[in-house]
LUMDOVEX-313072 format. One record per residue (C-alpha): residue in three letters; z negated, y, x. Coordinates in steps of 0.1 Angstrom, whole numbers, padded with zeros to 4 digits, always signed. Layout:
N
ALAZYX
...
END
This chain:
278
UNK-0054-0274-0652
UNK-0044-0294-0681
UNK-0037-0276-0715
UNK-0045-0295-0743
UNK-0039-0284-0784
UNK-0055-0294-0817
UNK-0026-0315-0835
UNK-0027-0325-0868
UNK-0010-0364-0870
UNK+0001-0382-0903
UNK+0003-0418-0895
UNK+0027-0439-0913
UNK-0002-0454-0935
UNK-0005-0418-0951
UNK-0037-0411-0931
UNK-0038-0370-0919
UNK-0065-0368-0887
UNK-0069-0342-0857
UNK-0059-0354-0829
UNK-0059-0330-0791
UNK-0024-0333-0778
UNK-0013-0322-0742
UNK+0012-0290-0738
UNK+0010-0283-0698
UNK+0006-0307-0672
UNK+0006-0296-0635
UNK+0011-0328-0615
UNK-0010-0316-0584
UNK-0040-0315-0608
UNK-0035-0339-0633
UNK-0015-0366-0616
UNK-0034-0392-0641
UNK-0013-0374-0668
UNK+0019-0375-0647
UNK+0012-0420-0640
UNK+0007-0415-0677
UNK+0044-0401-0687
UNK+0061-0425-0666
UNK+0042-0459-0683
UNK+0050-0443-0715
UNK+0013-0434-0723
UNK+0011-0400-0724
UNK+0000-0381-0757
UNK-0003-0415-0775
UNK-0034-0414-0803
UNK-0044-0439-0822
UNK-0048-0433-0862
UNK-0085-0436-0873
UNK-0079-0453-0905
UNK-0051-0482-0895
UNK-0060-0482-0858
UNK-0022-0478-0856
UNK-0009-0463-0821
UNK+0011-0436-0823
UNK+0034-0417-0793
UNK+0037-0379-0804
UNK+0066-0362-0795
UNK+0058-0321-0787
UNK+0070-0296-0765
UNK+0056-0294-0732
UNK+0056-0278-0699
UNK+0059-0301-0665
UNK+0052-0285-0636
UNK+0056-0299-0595
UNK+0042-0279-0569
UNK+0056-0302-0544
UNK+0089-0306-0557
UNK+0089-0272-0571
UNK+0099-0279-0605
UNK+0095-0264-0633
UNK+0107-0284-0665
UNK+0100-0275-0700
UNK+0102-0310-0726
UNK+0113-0300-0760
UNK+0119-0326-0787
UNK+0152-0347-0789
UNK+0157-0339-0822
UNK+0158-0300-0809
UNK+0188-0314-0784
UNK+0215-0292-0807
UNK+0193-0261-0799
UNK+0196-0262-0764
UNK+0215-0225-0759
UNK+0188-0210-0778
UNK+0158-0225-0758
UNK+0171-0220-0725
UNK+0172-0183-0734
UNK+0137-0185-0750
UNK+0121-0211-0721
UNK+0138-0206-0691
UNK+0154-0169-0689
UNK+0120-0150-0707
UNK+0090-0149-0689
UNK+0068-0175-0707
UNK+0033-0184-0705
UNK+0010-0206-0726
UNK-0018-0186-0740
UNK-0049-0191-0722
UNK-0032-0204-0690
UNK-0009-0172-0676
UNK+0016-0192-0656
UNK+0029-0169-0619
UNK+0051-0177-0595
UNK+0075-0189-0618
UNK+0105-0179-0595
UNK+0095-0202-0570
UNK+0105-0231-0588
UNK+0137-0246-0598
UNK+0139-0245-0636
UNK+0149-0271-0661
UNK+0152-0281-0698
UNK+0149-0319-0710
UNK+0146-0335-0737
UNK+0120-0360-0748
UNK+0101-0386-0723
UNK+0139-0402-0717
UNK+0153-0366-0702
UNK+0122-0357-0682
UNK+0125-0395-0662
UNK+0163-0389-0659
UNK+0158-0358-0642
UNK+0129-0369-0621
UNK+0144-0397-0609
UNK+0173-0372-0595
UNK+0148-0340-0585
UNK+0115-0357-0575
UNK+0123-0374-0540
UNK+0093-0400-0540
UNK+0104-0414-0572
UNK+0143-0418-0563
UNK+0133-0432-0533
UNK+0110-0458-0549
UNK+0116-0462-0587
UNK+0152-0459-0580
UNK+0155-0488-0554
UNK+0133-0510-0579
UNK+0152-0500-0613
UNK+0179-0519-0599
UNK+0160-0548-0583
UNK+0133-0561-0612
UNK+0150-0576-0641
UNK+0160-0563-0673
UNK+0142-0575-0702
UNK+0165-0578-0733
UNK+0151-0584-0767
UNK+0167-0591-0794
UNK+0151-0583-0828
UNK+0192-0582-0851
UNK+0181-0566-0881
UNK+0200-0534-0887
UNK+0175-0505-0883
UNK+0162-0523-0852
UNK+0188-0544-0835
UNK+0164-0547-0805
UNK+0160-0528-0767
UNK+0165-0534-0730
UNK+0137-0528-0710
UNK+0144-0514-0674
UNK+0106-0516-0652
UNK+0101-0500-0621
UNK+0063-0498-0605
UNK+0049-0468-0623
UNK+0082-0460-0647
UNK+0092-0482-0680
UNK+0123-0474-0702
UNK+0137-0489-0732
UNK+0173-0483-0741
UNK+0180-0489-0776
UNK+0202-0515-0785
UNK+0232-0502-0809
UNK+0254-0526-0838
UNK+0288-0516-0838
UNK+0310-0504-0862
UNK+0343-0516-0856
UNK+0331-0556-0859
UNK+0311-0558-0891
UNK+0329-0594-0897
UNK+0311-0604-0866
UNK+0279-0589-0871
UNK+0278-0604-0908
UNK+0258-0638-0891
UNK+0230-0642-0870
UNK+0252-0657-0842
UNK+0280-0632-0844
UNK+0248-0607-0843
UNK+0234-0619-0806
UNK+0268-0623-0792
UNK+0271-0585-0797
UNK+0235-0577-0789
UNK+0238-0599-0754
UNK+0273-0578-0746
UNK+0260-0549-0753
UNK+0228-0553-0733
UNK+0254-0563-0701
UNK+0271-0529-0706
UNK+0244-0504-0709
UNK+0225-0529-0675
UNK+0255-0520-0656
UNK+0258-0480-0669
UNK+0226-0457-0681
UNK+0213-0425-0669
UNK+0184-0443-0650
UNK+0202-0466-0626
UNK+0237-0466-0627
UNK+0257-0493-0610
UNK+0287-0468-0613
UNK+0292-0443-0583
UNK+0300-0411-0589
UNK+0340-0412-0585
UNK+0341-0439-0608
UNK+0316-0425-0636
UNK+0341-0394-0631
UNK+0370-0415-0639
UNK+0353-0435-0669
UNK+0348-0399-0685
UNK+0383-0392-0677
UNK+0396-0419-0695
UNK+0371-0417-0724
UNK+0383-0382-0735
UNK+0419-0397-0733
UNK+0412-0430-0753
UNK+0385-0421-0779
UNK+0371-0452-0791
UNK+0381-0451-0835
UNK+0350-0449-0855
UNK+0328-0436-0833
UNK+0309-0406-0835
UNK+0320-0377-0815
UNK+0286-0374-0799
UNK+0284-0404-0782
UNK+0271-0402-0744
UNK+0291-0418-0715
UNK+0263-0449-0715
UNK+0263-0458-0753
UNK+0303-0453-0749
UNK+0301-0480-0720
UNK+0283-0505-0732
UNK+0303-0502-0767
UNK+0334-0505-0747
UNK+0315-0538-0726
UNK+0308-0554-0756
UNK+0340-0551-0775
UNK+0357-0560-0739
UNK+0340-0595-0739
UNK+0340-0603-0774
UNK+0379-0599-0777
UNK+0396-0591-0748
UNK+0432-0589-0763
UNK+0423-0570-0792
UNK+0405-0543-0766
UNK+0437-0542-0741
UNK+0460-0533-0772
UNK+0434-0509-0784
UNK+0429-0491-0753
UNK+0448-0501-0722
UNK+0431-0476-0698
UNK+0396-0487-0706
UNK+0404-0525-0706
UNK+0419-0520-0668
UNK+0389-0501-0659
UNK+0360-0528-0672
UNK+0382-0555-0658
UNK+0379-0538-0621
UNK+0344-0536-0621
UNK+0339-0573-0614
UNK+0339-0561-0576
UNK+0308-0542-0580
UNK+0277-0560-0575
UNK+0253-0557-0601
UNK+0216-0569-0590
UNK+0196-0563-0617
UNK+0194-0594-0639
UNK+0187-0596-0673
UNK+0163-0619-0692
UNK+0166-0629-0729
UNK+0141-0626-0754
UNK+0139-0637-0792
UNK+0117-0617-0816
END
């Protein structure tokens, strides 16, 4: 039932090759494909001239008979589009030519965006993944590596049994003193990596009255320098960071936010993370 599409890849060596890319996936009959999206494997080619492997990012159509969902993945990059494609994806009848899809009314309809947005959601709408994943998110450890150069300050790696995440690691802007040597660097980095452990959209140690409340104070105390468009996560674990690195600076700064990191040492957090060097 699987639909897949000539692509034409560029590899970052300057090679051009053809490469069949997949653009519907219906889990009941491809569940290899749907094992696939959760390891990070799906549509991943490798470049014929460099042997380089490549993950291509398309649109695509995800589609659960048992859950009865219906999710069309459009690019991140398209994120700022997102009132124009649910229109086009969601409220128009669309089908995939050569593979007419019915019964679209039966199923509860979403939009995501990228691999990231489609685990999110499944780990919220598909009950044998929150039941499983879920539970094991916040059991195995983290993995944090830390690579400190600027384009690629390093990830945190979140492993369930089938899914595997990686949550970028951000520098930020408000220390660049600190983040001029190595050791001022990693003592962000390790911060950070505690903050986005404890909040991101995969397994949350925040429940849902206090994630209300964080976004209630983070309209009223804007963190200075950052960019508007921020999510609640990246916003936490800035906050974390800057929290632990200089506590008095951050309680002048922002009073509301330094009372409501410093009562979260009551929660529990039982993921743990281990360090890694690149």
């Amino acid at each position: 039932m699987a639909l897949k599409v000539p692509y034409e890849i560029r590899c970052s060596c300057g090679k051009k090759f053809q490469a069949d890319i997949y653009e519907y996936v219906f889990t009941e009959y491809d569940p290899e494909l749907k094992h696939m999206i959760l390891a990070g494997d799906f549509n991943c080619v490798t470049c014929t001239s460099c042997k380089e492997r490549l993950s291509i990012e398309n649109r695509f159509l995800y589609r659960d008979e048992k859950n009865r969902l219906w999710i069309w993945v459009c690019k991140k990059e398209e994120k700022p589009q997102r009132e124009r494609l649910e229109k086009e994806l969601i409220e128009k009848n669309i089908f995939i030519e050569g593979h007419f899809l019915d019964d679209q009314e039966e199923y509860r309809k979403f939009l995501v965006f990228g691999r990231e947005g489609l685990i999110e959601l499944l780990l919220k709408e598909d009950k044998a993944l929150k039941r499983t994943e879920g539970k094991l998110f916040k059991k195995n450890p983290a993995i944090q590596l830390i690579i400190g150069n600027k384009k690629n300050p390093g990830y945190l790696f979140l492993n369930g049994n089938k899914i595997k995440i990686s949550l970028p690691l951000r520098l930020s802007h408000s220390y660049k003193d600190l983040l001029k040597t190595p050791t001022g660097k990693e003592k962000w980095l390790k911060s950070y990596s505690q903050g986005i452990n404890i909040h991101n959209p995969y397994s949350s140690f925040l429940p849902y009255g206090l994630r209300l409340r964080w976004n209630k104070i983070r309209e009223r105390e804007p963190i200075k320098n950052l960019k508007n468009e921020i999510n609640e996560f990246d916003d936490f674990a800035e906050s974390w960071a800057s929290y632990k690195i200089d506590v008095k600076k951050f309680k002048a700064s922002y009073p509301e936010r330094y009372e409501f990191l410093k009562n979260l040492k009551k929660i529990h957090i039982s993921r743990k993370i281990i360090s890694y060097k690149a």
